[in-house]
C-alpha positions in Angstrom: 0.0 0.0 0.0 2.9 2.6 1.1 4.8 1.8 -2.3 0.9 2.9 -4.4 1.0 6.1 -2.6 4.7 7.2 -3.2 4.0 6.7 -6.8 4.6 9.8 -9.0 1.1 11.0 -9.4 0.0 11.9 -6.1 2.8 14.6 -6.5 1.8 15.3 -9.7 -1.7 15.9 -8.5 -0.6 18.2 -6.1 1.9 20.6 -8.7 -1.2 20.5 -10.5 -3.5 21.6 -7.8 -1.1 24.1 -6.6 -0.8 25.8 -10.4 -4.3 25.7 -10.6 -4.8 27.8 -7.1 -1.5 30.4 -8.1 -4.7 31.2 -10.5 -7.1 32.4 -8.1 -4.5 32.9 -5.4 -1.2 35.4 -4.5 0.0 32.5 -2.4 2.2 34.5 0.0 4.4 32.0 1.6 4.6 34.3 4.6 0.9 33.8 5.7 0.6 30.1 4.1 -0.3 27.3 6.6 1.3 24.9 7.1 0.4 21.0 7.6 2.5 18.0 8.2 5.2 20.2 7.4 4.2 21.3 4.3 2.4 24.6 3.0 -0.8 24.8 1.9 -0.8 27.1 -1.5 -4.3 29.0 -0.4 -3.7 31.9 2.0 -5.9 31.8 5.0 -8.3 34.6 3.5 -9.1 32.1 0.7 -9.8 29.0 2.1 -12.0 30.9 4.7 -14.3 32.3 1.5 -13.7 29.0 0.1 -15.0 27.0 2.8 -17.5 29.7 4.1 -18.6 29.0 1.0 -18.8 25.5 0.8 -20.1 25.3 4.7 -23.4 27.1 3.6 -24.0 24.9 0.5 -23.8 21.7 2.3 -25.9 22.9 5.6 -28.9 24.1 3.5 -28.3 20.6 1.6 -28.2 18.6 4.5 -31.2 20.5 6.6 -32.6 22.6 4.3 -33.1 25.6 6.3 -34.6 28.7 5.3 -33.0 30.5 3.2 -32.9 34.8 3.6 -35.0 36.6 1.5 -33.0 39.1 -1.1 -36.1 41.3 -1.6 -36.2 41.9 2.0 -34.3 45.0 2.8 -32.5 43.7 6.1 -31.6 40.6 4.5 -29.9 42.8 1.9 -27.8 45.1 4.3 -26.7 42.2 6.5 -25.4 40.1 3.2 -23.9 42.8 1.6 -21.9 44.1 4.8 -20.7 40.4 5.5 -19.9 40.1 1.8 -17.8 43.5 1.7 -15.9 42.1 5.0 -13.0 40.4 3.8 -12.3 43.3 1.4 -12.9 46.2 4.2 -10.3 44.2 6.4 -7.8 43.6 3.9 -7.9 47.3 3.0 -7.2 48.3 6.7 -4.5 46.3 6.8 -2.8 47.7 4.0 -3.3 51.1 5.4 -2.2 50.2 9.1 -5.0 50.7 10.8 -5.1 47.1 12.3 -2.7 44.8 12.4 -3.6 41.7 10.2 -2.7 37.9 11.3 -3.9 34.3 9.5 -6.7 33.8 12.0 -9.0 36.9 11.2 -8.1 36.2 7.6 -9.6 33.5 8.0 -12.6 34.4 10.1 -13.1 37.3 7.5 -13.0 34.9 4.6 -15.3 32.4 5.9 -17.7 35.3 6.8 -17.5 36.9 3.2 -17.7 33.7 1.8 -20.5 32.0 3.4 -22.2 35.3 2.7 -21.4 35.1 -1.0 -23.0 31.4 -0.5 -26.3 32.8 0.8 -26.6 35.7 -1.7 -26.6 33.2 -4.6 -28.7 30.3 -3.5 -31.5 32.8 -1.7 -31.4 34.4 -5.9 -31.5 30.7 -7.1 -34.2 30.1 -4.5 -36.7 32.6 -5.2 -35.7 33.0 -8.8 -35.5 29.6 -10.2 -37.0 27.5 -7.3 -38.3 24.7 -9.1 -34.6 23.8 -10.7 -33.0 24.8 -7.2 -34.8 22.1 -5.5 -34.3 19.5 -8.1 -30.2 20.2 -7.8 -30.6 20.2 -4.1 -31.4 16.0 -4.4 -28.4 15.9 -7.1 -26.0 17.7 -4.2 -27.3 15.5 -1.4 -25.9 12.4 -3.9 -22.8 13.9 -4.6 -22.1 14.9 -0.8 -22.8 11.0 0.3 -20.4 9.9 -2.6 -17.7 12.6 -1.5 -18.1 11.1 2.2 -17.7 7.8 1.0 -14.5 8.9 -1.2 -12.8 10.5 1.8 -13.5 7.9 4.4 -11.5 5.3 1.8 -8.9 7.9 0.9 -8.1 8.3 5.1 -8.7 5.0 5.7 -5.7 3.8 2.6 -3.3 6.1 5.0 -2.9 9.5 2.6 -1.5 12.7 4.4 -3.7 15.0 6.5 -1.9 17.4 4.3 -3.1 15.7 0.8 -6.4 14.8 2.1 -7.1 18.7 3.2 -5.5 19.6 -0.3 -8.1 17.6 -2.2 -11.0 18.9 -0.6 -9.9 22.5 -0.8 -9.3 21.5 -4.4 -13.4 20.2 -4.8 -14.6 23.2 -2.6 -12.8 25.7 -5.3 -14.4 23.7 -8.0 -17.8 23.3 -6.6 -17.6 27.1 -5.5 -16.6 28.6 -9.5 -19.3 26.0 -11.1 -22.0 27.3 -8.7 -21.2 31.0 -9.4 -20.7 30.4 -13.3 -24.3 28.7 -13.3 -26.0 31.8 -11.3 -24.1 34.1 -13.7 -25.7 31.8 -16.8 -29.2 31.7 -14.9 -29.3 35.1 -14.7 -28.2 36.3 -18.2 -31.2 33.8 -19.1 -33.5 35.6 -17.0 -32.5 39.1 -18.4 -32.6 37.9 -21.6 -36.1 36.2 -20.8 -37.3 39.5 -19.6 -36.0 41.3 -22.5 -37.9 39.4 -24.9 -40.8 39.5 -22.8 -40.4 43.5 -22.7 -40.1 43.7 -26.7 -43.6 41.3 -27.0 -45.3 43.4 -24.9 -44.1 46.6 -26.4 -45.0 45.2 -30.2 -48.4 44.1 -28.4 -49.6 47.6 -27.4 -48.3 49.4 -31.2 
């Protein structure tokens, strides 16, 4: 078993995996964590909004609570202040007037992000509710098979450090495909709406 998990392509899975987040990431070493030795190639702000992110998604998949209401002007104030979070502290840090460490950039990251989270499923929700509660039963199947896919990758003796890299690696993934589809729901909608405007418009001439 030791010799199948020294092979070459569990470390080219993770070059690969750290290219792939030097996308989406500045990777400062000086602020990387560290596991087992070895540095993780998300900063902590990232993996915060990263798995903020990811948090939200599989709590409202797992108990289905209910989700804010975007109309609702509170709702709107609250998500929008948590979402601006990780930006307003990052910007005070740069000018000094707090001092910055990889705890709150964490905290701040998991608060933006699990904000981010609620701001697009609560549009999904109200906007599209019939597909968002058909893809609700898809992500409850996909969760059960990721469980099942990390209990045998611990249990065949891999690295907290790979193991914590791979999920990272699915949260990203999961995280870009669900705001990708929002963005395409929504450009459907306006364009929807468009049509709809120019019917009506040719209607009344």
């Amino acid at each position: 078993m030791q010799a199948l998990l020294d092979l070459s392509w569990l470390w080219f899975i993770e070059e690969t995996i750290q290219f792939c987040f030097g996308l989406i990431c500045h990777q400062d070493r000086s602020i990387l964590f560290n596991i087992d030795g070895r540095t993780l190639p998300l900063c902590p702000r990232c993996i915060g909004m990263h798995l903020g992110f990811t948090a939200i998604l599989i709590f409202y998949t797992l108990y289905n609570f209910k989700l804010p209401r975007m109309r609702n002007r509170t709702s709107q104030i609250l998500i929008s202040s948590a979402i601006c979070l990780a930006g307003i502290h990052w910007i005070a840090g740069q000018l000094d007037l707090l001092e910055m460490d990889s705890i709150s950039r964490l905290i701040t990251g998991l608060i933006t992000g699990g904000a981010v989270s609620l701001f697009l499923y609560s549009y999904r929700y109200e906007s599209h509710f019939n597909t968002h509660r058909i893809n609700v039963q898809k992500w409850k199947l996909l969760l059960q098979s990721l469980v099942i896919i990390m209990v045998g990758l611990t249990t065949a003796f891999i690295s907290n450090f790979f193991l914590l890299l791979l999920f990272l690696s699915l949260s990203v993934v999961i995280n870009i495909s669900t705001i990708v589809k929002t963005l395409i729901l929504l450009l459907k909608r306006l364009q929807l709406n468009n049509f709809l405007s120019i019917k009506n418009i040719k209607v009344i001439k």
